[in-house]
Structure formats: C-alpha cells, structure tokens
N, C-alpha and C positions, 0 to 999 in steps of 0.2 A: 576720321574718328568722330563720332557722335557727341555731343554737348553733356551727356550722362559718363561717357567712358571719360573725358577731360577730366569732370568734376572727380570720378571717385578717382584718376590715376593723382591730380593734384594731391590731394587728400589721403592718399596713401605713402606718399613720399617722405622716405625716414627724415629726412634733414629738418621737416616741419616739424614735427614732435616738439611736442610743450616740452619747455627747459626750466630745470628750477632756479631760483634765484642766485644760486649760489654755483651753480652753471654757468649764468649768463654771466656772474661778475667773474667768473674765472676766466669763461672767451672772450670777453672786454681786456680783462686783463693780458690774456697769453697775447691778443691783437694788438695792443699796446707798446708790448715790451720787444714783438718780434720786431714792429714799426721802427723803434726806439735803437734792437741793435742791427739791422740791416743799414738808416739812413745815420749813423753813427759809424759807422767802418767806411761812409763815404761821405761825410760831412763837409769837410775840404772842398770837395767838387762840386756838392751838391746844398749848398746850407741851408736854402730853404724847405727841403725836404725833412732836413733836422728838425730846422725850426718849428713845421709843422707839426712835425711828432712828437715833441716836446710840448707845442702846445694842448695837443689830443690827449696826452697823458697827465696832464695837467689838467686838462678838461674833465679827466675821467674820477681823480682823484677830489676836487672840488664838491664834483654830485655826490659821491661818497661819502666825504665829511656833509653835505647836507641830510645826506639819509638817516646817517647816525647821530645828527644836532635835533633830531626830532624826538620829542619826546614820546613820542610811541613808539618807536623803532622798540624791537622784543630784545634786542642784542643785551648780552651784558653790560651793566655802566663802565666797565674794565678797560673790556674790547671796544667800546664805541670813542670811548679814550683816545686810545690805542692806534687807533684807526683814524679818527680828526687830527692826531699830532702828527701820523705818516704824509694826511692831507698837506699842513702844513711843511712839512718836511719838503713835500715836492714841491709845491709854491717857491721855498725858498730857495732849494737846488736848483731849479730850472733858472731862478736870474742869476745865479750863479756860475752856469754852465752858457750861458746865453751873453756873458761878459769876458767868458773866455777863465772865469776863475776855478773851474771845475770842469771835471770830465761825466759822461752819461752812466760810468759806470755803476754809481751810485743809487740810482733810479731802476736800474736794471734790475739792481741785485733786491730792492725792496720790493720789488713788481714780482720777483722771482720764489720770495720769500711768503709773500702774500701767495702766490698758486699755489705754492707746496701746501700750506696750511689749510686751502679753499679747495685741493684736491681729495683730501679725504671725504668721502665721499661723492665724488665728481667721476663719472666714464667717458673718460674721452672719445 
C-alpha cells in the first residue's frame, strides 16, 4: 500500500469522526459505568480492579465539576449545579463504598441517569 492510500484509508475511518462534546462525555460515561458494573460483580476476587474503577469514575466526575465551576462554561447555572453536587456525590460515595459502608450501585445508577439525559441527542 502506498504512503497516499494509508493516509486517505486512515482518514476515512468512521470511528475517527469528530465527536461532539456531549458525545464524548456520554462514552466517558457509558466506559465508566460498564468499568464500574463488570469489576463490581467481581470485587471479592478482584478488589483492585474495583478500586480502580472507582477511582476512574471518580476521576471522571471531578473534571466535570471542574468544567462547570468555570465561569464560561455556557451550561445553565441550574445544571452546572446540578452537575458539581453529583461531582460531589461521587467523591463522597466512593469513600463510602471503599470502607465497605456502601454498595456501587449507587454510582451506577447516577452514571446511568446522566446517559439517558446526555443521550438525547447522542447516536450511538
């Protein structure tokens, strides 16, 4: 294959397509939550796989109330509310869940809550 056929076969490659914002935070999300209930059905055996996932999600959650603590952020003041107190919510679940005083399901179900809402107009 020729240095010109690579170029345009990379470059035609659907998976590449630019993704909108609201995309990307739904497959952070969906990646998140599946992370979340796969190494949570085997946490017993595996707890650091948990604990990882717990902390990615947690991770994920943090950036997000930073995006919306920004005063330019266009979101409404409602929603970006709304969204930094979920922030916290997961901060606070995860030591919760991570002490043995809580189960993941909780996080799932906010992670699940948040695609449905982020799905309208999203094509999977």
């Amino acid at each position: 294959m020729t240095a010109s056929n690579t170029a345009r076969a990379a470059y035609t490659r659907p998976e590449l397509t630019t993704k909108t914002p609201r995309a990307t935070e739904y497959e952070l999300l969906a990646r998140a939550t599946r992370n979340l209930i796969a190494s949570y059905s085997n946490h017993e055996n595996n707890f650091q796989a948990f604990a990882d996932a717990l902390h990615t999600n947690r991770v994920l959650w943090n950036n997000l109330a930073g995006f919306v603590a920004d005063e330019e952020n266009a979101l409404p003041e409602q929603l970006r509310a709304q969204i930094f107190y979920l922030a916290e919510f997961t901060t606070h679940q995860t030591r919760k869940i991570l002490t043995g005083e809580a189960g993941a399901q909780a996080l799932i179900d906010v992670n699940s809550s948040v695609m449905e809402g982020l799905s309208t107009g999203v094509k999977a």
